[in-house]
C-alpha positions in Angstrom: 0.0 0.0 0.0 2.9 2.2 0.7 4.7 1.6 -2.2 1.2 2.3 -4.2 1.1 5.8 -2.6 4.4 7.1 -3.2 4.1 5.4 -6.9 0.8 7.5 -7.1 2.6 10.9 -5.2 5.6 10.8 -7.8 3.4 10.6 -10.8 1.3 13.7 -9.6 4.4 15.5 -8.8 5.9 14.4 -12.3 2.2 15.5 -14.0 2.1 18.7 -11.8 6.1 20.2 -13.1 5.3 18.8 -16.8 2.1 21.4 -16.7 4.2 23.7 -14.6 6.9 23.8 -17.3 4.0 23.8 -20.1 2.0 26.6 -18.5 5.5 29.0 -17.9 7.1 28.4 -21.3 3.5 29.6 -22.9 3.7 32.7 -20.5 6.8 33.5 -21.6 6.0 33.2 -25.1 3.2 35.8 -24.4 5.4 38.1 -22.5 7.6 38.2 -25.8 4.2 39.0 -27.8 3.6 41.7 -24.9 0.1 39.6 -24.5 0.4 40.8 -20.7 -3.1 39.7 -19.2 -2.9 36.6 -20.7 0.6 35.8 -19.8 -0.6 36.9 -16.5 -3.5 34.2 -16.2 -1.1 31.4 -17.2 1.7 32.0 -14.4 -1.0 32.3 -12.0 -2.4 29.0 -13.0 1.0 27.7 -12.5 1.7 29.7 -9.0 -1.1 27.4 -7.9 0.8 24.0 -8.4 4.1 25.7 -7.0 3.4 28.9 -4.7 7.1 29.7 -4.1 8.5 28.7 -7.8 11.0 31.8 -8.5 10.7 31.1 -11.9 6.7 31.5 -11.8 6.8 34.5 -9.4 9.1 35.9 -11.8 7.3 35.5 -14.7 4.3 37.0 -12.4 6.3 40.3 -11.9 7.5 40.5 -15.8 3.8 40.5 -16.5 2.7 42.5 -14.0 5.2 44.9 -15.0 3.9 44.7 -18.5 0.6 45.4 -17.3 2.0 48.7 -15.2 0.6 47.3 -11.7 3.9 48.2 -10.6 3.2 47.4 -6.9 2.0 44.0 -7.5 5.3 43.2 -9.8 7.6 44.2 -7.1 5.8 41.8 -4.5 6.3 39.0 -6.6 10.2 39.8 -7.4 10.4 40.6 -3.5 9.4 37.3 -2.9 12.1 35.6 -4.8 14.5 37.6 -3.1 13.3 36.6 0.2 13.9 33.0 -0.8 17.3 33.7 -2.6 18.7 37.7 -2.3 20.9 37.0 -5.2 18.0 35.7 -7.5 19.5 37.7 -11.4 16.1 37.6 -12.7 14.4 39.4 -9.7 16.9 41.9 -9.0 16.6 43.0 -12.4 13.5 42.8 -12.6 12.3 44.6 -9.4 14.9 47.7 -10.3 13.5 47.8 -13.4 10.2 48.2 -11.5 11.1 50.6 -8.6 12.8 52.8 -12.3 9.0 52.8 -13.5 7.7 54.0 -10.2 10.4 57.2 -10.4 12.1 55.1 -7.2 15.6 55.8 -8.8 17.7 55.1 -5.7 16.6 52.0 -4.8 16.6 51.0 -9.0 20.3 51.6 -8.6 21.3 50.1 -5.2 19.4 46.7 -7.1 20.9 47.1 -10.6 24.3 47.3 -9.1 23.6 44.4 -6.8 23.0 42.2 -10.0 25.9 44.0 -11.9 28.7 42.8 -9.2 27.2 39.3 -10.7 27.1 39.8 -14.0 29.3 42.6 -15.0 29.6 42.4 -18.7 25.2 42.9 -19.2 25.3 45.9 -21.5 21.8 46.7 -20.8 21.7 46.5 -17.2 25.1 48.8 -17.3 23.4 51.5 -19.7 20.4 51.6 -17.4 22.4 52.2 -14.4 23.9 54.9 -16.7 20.7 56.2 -17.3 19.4 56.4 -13.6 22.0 58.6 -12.6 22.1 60.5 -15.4 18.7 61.1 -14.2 19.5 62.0 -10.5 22.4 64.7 -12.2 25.5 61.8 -11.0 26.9 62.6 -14.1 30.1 61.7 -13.5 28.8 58.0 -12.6 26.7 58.5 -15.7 29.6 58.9 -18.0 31.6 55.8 -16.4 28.8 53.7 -16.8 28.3 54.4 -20.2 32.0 54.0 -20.9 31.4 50.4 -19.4 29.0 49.4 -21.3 30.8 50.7 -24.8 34.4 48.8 -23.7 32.1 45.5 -24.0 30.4 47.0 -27.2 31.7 50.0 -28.8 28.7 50.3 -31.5 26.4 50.0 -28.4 23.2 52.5 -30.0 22.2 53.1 -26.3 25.5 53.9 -24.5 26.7 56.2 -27.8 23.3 57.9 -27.3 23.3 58.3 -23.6 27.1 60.0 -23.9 25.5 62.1 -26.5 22.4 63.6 -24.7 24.6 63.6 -21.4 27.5 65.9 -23.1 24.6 67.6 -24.6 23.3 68.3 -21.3 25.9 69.9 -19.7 27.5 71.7 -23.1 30.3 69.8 -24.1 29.0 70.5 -27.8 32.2 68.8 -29.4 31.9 65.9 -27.6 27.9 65.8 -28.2 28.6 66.0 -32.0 31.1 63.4 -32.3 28.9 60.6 -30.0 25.7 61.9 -32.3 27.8 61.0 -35.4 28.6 57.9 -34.2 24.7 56.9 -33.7 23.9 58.4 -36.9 26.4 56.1 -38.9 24.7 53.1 -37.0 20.8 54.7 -37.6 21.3 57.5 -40.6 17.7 58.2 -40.7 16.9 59.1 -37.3 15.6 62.3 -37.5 15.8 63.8 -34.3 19.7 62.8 -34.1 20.3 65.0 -37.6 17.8 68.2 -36.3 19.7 67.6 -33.0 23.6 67.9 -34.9 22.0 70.8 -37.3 21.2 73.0 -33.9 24.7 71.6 -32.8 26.8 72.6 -35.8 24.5 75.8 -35.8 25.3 76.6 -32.2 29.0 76.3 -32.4 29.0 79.0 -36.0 29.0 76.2 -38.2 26.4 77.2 -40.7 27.3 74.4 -43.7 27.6 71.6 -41.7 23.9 72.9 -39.6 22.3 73.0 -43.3 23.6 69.8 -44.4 22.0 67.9 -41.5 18.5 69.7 -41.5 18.6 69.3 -45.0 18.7 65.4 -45.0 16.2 65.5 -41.9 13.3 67.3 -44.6 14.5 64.6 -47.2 13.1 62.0 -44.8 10.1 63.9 -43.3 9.7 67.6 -45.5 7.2 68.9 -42.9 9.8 67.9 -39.7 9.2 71.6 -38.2 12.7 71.5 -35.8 14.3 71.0 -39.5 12.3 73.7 -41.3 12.9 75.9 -38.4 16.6 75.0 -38.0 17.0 75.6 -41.8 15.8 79.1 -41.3 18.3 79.8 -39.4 20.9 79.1 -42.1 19.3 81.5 -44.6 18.6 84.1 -42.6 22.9 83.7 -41.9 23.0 84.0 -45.5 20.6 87.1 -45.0 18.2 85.3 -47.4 15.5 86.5 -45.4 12.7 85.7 -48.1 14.0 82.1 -48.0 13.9 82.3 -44.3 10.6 83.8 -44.3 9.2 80.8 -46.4 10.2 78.3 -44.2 9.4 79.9 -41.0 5.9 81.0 -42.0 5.6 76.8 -42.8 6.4 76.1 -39.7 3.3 78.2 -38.3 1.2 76.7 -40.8 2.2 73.6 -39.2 2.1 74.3 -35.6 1.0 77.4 -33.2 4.5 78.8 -32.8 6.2 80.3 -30.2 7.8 83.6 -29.3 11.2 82.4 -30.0 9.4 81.7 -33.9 7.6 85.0 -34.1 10.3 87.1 -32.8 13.0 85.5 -35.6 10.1 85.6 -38.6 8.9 89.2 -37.4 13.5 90.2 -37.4 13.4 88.5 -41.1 10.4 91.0 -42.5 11.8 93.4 -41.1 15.5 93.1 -42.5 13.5 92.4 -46.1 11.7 95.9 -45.5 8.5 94.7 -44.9 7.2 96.3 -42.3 3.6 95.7 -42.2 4.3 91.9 -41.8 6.6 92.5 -39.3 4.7 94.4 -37.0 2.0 92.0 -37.2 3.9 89.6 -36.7 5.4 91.0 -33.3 2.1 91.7 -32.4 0.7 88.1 -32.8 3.8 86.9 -30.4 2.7 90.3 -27.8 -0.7 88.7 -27.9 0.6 85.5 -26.2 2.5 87.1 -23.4 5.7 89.6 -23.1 8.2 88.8 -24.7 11.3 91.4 -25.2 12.3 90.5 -28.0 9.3 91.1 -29.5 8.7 94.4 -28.0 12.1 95.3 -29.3 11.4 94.3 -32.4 8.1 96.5 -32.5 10.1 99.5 -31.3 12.2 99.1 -34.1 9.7 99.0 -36.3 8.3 102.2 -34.9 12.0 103.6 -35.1 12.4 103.2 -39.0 9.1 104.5 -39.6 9.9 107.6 -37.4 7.1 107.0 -35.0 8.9 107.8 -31.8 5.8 108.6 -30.0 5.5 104.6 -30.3 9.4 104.0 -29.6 9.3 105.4 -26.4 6.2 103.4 -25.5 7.6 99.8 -26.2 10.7 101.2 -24.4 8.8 102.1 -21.3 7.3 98.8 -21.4 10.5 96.8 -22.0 12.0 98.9 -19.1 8.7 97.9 -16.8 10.1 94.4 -16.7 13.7 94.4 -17.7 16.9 95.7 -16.2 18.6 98.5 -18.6 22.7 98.3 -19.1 22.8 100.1 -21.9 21.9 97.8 -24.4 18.3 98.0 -25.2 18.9 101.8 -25.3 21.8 101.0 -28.2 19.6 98.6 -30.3 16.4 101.3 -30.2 18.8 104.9 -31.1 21.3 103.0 -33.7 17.8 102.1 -35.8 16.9 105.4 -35.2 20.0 107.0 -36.8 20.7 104.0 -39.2 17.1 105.5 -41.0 18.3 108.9 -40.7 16.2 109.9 -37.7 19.2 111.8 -35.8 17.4 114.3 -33.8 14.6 111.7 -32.5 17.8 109.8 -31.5 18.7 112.8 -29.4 15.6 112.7 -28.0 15.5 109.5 -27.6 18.8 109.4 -25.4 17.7 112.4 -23.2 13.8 111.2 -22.8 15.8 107.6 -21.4 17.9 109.7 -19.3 14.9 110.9 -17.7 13.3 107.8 -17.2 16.7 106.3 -15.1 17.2 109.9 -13.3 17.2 107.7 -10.1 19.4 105.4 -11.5 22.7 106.8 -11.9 24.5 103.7 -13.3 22.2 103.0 -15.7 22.9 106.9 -16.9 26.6 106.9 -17.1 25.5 103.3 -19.3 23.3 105.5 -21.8 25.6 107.9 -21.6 28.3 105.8 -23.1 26.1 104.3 -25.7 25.4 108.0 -26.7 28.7 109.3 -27.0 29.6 105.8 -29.0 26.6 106.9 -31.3 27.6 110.2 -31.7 24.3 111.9 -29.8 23.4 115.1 -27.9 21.0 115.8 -25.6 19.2 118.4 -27.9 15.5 118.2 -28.2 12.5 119.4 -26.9 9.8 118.4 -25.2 9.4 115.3 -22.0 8.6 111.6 -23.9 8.0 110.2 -20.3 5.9 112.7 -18.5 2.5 111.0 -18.0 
């Protein structure tokens, strides 16, 4: 009778793992399809032959994880590491978990954990470098990332994280060179060549910038960074109508910003189109203060001769920015550029008036004037209200 019993016991224990091993090897298969619930339903029929299973309660977290119930995932993996602390699968796992829940620290302290144990896993290494990238340890970033590229040196993620991380702290030369490095690996990813066009624009490079947002609008021709980028290069070429055309696509492909309005409204203006540009400066006003746009409205009042105007978009820029000089220079040299000498002088003494408790900021104007060759002559207070 005994010998029937354990007979019977081994071949429900030998039935039980062959469904066990059935039942997890279909879960995984659905975790690979990203079929979440119903990988789910599987390893929880199988938990209920073996409760404490690691490799169950593993696949449990993965598709848990999947499924974004990020607490329940992290129970599972917890309970393989209660059972075995130096489990690969749940140390992974539950860092990649505590990533997803922002719980960056604690991500770290159990990728680094399974790291010391397998040190040459390029993806655990470049997430590492990515947490504390995250938390600003750039340093630790960078020697992460250097890590993983000594297994791999065409490692896409490692050469991108260097590249946004020397981005990120304006190391532009460095930036460009990891950039290129993806690029030759992936040449049609757009936001790497619109990225490298601001890049080489940035650092004077006009040709190379062009050359870069040019192949980004061979792949997508209404890419907006590209068209916008592009600009930039034309109106460097002072091809302001060819500036103009692609910065008024951009707005017909998005709302714009002031940033847009300000450089489109400076690009009518410099093609003597006046009109356009003051509407245009207007339409960025309408959204909020912007100084630059205000500037560039004063200027526009300054070539037409409207000083009236001038010295009220100069009151208003004053209202919210500090003078040193500068905002003054920009406003007067239009001013005398378009032959408008005396309102110049005017100008100068009117803004003298307006900083009379400001002595600094008057020997500043001061020196502007006597660089633009002004008097004080005129007649008449601008800022009296």
């Amino acid at each position: 009778m005994k010998t029937n019993t354990q007979n019977h016991n081994s071949m429900v224990r030998s039935s039980n793992y062959m469904k066990i091993l059935e039942l997890s090897k279909r879960g995984h298969q659905l975790l690979k399809e990203k079929s979440y619930l119903e990988a789910c339903a599987l390893f929880d029929e199988a938990r209920k032959l073996e409760p404490t299973n690691p490799y169950i309660l593993v696949g449990i977290g993965d598709a848990q994880r999947g499924l974004k119930n990020f607490s329940k995932a992290a129970q599972s993996y917890q309970r393989v590491l209660d059972q075995d602390p130096d489990n690969l699968f749940a140390l992974r796992g539950l860092g990649d978990t505590r990533r997803d829940q922002n719980l960056l620290d604690e991500a770290l302290r159990l990728w680094t954990r399974y790291i010391q144990c397998r040190p040459r896993d390029i993806f655990v290494l470049t997430r590492i470098a990515d947490g504390y990238k995250n938390i600003g340890k750039l340093q630790l970033a960078e020697e992460y990332y250097h890590r993983a590229l000594y297994i791999n040196k065409e490692d896409s993620h490692a050469l991108m994280g260097l590249a946004d991380l020397y981005h990120k702290i304006g190391q532009d030369e460095l930036a460009i060179q990891y950039y290129e490095q993806v690029l030759q690996k992936s040449p049609e990813m757009i936001n790497i060549l619109t990225t490298l066009g601001n890049l080489h624009r940035r650092r004077g490079d006009y040709e190379k910038a062009r050359e870069h947002f040019k192949k980004a609008l061979d792949l997508e021709s209404d890419n907006t960074y590209a068209l916008y980028g592009l600009g930039h290069y034309y109106r460097w070429q002072r091809d302001y109508p060819m500036a103009i055309s692609l910065w008024e696509r951009v707005l017909e492909l998005s709302q714009g910003n002031a940033d847009l309005f300000t450089r489109l409204g400076d690009a009518y203006r410099n093609d003597g189109n006046l009109i356009a540009a003051e509407s245009t400066y207007r339409k960025s006003l309408d959204n909020g203060y912007d100084k630059f746009s205000l500037l560039g409205l004063a200027k526009v009042h300054a070539i037409r001769g409207e000083l009236n105007e001038v010295v009220s978009c100069y009151r208003q820029l004053m209202a919210n920015q500090h003078e040193n000089g500068w905002f003054f220079g920009e406003i007067a040299s239009q001013l005398i550029e378009h032959r408008q000498q005396s309102d110049a002088a005017t100008f100068y003494r009117a803004a003298c008036e307006l900083h009379q408790d400001n002595q600094e900021v008057c020997r500043e104007l001061a020196k502007q004037a006597e660089e633009l060759g002004l008097t004080s002559s005129g007649t008449g207070s601008l800022f009296k209200s």
